[in-house]
Residue frames relative to the residue before (quaternion, step in Angstrom):
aa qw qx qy qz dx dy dz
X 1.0000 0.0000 0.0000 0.0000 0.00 0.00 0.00
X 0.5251 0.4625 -0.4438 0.5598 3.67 0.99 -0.64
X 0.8343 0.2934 -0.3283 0.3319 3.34 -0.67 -1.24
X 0.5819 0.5350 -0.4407 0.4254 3.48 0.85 0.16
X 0.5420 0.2986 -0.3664 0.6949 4.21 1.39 -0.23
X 0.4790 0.4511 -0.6047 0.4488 3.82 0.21 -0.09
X 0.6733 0.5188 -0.3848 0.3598 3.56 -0.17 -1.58
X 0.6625 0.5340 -0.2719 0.4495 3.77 0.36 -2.19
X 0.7636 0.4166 -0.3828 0.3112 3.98 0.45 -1.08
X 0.5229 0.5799 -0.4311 0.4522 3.54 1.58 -1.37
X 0.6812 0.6008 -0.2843 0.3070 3.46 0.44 -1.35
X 0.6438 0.4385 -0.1964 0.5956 3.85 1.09 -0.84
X 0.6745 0.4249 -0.3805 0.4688 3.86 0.36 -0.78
X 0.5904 0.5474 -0.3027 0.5100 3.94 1.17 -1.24
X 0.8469 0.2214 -0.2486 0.4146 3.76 0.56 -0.62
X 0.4757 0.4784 -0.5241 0.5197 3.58 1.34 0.84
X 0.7552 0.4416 -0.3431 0.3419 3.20 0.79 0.08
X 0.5484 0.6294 -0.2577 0.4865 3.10 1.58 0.27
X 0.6729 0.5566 -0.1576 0.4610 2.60 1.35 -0.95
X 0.6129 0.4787 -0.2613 0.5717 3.57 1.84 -0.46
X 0.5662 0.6113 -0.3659 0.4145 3.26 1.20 -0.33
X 0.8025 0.4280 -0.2180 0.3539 3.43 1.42 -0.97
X 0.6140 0.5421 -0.3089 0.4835 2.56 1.52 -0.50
X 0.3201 0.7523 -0.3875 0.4259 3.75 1.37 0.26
X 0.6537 0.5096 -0.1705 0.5328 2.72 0.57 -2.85
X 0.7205 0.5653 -0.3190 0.2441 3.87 -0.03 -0.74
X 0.7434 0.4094 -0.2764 0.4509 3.28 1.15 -0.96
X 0.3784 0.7842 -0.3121 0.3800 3.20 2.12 -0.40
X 0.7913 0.2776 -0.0942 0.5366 3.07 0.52 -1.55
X 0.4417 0.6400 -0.4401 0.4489 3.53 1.16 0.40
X 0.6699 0.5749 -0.1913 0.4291 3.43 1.25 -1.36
X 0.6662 0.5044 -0.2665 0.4803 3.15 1.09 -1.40
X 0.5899 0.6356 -0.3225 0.3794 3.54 0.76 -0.87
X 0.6000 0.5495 -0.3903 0.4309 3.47 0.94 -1.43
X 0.7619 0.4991 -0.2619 0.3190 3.27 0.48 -2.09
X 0.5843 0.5573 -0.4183 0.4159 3.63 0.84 -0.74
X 0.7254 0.5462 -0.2123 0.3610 3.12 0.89 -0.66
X 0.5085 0.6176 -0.2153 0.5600 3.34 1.94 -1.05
X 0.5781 0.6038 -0.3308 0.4379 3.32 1.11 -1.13
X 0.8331 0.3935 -0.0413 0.3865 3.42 0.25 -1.73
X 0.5859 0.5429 -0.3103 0.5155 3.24 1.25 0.34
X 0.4627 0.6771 -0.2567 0.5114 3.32 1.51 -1.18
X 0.8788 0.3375 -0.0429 0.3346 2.86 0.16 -1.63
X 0.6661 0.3479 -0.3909 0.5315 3.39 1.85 0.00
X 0.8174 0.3197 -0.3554 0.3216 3.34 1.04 0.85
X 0.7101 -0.6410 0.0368 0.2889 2.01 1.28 1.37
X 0.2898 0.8177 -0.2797 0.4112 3.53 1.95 0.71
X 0.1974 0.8717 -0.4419 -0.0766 3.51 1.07 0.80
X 0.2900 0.7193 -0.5017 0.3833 3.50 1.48 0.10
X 0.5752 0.7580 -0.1780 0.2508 3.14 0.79 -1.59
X 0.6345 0.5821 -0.0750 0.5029 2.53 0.74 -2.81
X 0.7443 0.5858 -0.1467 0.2850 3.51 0.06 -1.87
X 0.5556 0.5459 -0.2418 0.5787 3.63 1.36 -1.04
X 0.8945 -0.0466 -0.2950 0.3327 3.51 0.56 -0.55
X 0.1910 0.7986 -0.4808 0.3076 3.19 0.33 1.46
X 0.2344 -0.7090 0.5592 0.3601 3.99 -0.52 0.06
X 0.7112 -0.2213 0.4673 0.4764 3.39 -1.88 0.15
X 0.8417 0.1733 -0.1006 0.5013 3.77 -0.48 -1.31
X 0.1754 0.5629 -0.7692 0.2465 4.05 0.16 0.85
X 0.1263 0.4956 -0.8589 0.0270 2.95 -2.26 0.59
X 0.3052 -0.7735 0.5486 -0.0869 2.68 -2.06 1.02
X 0.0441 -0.8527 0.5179 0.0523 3.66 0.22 0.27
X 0.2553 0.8701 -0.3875 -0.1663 3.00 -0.46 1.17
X 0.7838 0.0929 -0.1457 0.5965 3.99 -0.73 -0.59
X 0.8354 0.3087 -0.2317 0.3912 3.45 0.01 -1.31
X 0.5426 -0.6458 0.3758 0.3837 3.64 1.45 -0.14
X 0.2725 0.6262 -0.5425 0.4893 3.45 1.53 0.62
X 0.1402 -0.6242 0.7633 0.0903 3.95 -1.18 1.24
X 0.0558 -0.7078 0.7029 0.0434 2.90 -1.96 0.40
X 0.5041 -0.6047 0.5638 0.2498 3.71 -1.24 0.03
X 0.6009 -0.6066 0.2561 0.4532 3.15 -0.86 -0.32
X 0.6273 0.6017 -0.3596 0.3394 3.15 1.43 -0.51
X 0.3816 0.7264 -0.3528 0.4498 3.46 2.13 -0.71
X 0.7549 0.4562 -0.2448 0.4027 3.01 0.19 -2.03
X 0.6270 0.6239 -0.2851 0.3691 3.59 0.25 -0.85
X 0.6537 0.4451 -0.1652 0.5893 3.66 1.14 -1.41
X 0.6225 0.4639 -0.3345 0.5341 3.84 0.69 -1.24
X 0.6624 0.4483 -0.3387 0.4955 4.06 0.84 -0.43
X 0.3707 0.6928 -0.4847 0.3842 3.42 0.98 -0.33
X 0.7996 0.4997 -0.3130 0.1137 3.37 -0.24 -1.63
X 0.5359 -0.5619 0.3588 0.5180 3.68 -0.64 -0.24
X 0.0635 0.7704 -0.6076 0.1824 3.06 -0.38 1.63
X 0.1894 0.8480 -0.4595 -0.1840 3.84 -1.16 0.51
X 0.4752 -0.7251 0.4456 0.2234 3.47 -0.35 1.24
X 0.1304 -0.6110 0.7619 0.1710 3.88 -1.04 0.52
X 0.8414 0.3077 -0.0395 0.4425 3.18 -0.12 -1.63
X 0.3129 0.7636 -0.5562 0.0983 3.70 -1.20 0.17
X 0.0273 0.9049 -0.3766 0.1962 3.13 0.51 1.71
X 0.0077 -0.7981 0.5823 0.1548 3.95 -1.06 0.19
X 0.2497 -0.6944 0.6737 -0.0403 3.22 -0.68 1.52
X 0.9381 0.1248 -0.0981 0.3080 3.42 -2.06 0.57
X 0.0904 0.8712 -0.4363 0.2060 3.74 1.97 0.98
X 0.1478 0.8222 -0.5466 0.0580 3.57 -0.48 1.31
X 0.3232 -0.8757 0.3485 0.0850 3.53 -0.27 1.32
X 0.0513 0.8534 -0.5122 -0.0821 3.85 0.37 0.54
X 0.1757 -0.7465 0.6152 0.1827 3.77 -0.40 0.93
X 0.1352 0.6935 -0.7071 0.0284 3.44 -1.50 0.13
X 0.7019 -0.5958 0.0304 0.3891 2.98 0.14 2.69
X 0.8408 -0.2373 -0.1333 0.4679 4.32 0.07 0.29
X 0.4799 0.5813 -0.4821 0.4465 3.27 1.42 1.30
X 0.0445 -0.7966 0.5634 0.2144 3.37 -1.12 0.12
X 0.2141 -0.7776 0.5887 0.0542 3.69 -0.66 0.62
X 0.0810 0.8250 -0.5490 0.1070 3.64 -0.03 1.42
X 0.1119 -0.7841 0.6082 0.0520 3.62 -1.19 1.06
X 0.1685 0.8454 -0.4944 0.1114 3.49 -0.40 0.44
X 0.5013 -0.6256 0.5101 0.3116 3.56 -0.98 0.26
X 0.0940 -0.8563 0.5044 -0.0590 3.35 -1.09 0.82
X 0.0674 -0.8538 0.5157 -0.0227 3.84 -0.32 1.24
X 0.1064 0.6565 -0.7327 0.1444 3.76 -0.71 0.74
X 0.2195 0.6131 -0.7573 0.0484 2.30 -2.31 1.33
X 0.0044 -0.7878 0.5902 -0.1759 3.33 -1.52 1.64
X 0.5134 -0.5730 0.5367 0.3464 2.99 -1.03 -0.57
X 0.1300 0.7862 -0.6026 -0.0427 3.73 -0.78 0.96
X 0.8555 0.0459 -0.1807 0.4831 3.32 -0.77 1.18
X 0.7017 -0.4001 0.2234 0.5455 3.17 1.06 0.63
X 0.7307 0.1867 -0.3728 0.5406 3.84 0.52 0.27
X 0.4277 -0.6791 0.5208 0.2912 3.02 -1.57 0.48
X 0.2333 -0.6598 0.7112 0.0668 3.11 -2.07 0.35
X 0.1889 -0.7154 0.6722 -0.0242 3.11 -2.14 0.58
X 0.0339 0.8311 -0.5419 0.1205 3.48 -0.08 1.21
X 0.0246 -0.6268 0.7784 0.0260 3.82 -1.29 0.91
X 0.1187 0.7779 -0.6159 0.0375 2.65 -1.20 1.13
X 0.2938 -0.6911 0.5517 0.3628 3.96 -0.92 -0.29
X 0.2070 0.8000 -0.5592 -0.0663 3.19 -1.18 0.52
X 0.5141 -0.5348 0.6256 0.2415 3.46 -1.81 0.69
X 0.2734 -0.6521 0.7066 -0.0270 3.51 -1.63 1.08
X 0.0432 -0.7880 0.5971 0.1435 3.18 -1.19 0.35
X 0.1420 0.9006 -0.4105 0.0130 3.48 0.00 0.61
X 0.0021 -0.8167 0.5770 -0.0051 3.82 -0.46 1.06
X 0.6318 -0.6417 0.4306 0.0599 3.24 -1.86 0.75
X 0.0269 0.7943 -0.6069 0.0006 3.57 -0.03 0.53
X 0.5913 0.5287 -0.5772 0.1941 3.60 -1.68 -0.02
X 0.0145 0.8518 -0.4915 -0.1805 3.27 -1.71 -0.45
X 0.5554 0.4545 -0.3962 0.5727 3.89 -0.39 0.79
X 0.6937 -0.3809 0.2801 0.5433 3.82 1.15 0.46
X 0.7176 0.4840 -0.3293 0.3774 3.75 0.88 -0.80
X 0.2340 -0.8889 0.3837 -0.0882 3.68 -0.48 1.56
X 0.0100 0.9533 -0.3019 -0.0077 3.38 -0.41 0.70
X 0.0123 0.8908 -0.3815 -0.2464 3.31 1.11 0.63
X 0.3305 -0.6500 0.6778 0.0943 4.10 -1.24 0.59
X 0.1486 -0.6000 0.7692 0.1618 4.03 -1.03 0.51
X 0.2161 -0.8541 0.4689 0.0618 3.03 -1.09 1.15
X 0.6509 -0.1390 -0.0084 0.7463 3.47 1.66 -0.43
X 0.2548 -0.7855 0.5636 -0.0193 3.21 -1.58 0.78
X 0.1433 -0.8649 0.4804 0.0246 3.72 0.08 1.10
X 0.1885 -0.7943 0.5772 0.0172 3.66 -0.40 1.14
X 0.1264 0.7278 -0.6721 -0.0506 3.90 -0.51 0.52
X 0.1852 -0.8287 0.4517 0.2738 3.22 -1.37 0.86
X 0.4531 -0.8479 0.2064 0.1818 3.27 -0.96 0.97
């Protein structure tokens, strides 16, 4: 009879703790979400300060045509006269793997660069990781893979 409320208690302490775990993993991918979003706003209004804040030291980017860049690249290559209408993320799936994120979503933009316009779908993969400590958090994309589709 003990080892049978032993069993029931392991069995309740193991799923409160699971339960806190998900409900972690959740606000995780809650965060990441925002920032993707922060990201893609930034960048359709043009806010490369914005953009630039979340980026790491060592970001690279590859994009459509397979031209990579850094951040300081990526930053100049935003420079140009470029204007976004549209800049959307469709089909956003967030995989966490404890202070990494790994994000794949679909991705539509359409503007005008240099005077002509354009329309791109594309898919792409985020990388995004966590830094800080004492509670104070910081999340950095770290490389960002663009394929056009």
């Amino acid at each position: 009879m003990r080892a049978r409320i032993l069993s029931t208690l392991v069995v309740c302490l193991l799923g409160c703790f699971a339960v806190r775990d998900l409900a972690q993993e959740k606000s995780d991918v809650a965060s990441i979400r925002t920032l993707e979003s922060k990201w893609v706003d930034a960048y359709k209004q043009r806010k490369i300060a914005d953009v630039a804040a979340l980026l790491a030291e060592d970001y690279v980017i590859t994009l459509e045509d397979g031209s990579t860049y850094g951040k300081v690249g990526l930053i100049s290559y935003n420079a140009r006269p470029l204007r976004v209408d549209i800049a959307d993320l469709t089909d956003v799936k967030i995989h966490m793997h404890e202070n990494i994120a790994v994000v794949t979503a679909g991705y539509h933009e359409r503007g005008e660069l240099g005077g002509k316009p354009y329309d791109y779908r594309d898919r792409l993969t985020d990388v995004w990781y966590e830094i800080g400590e004492n509670g104070n958090s910081l999340h950095r994309t770290i490389a960002c893979r663009r394929i056009f589709n």
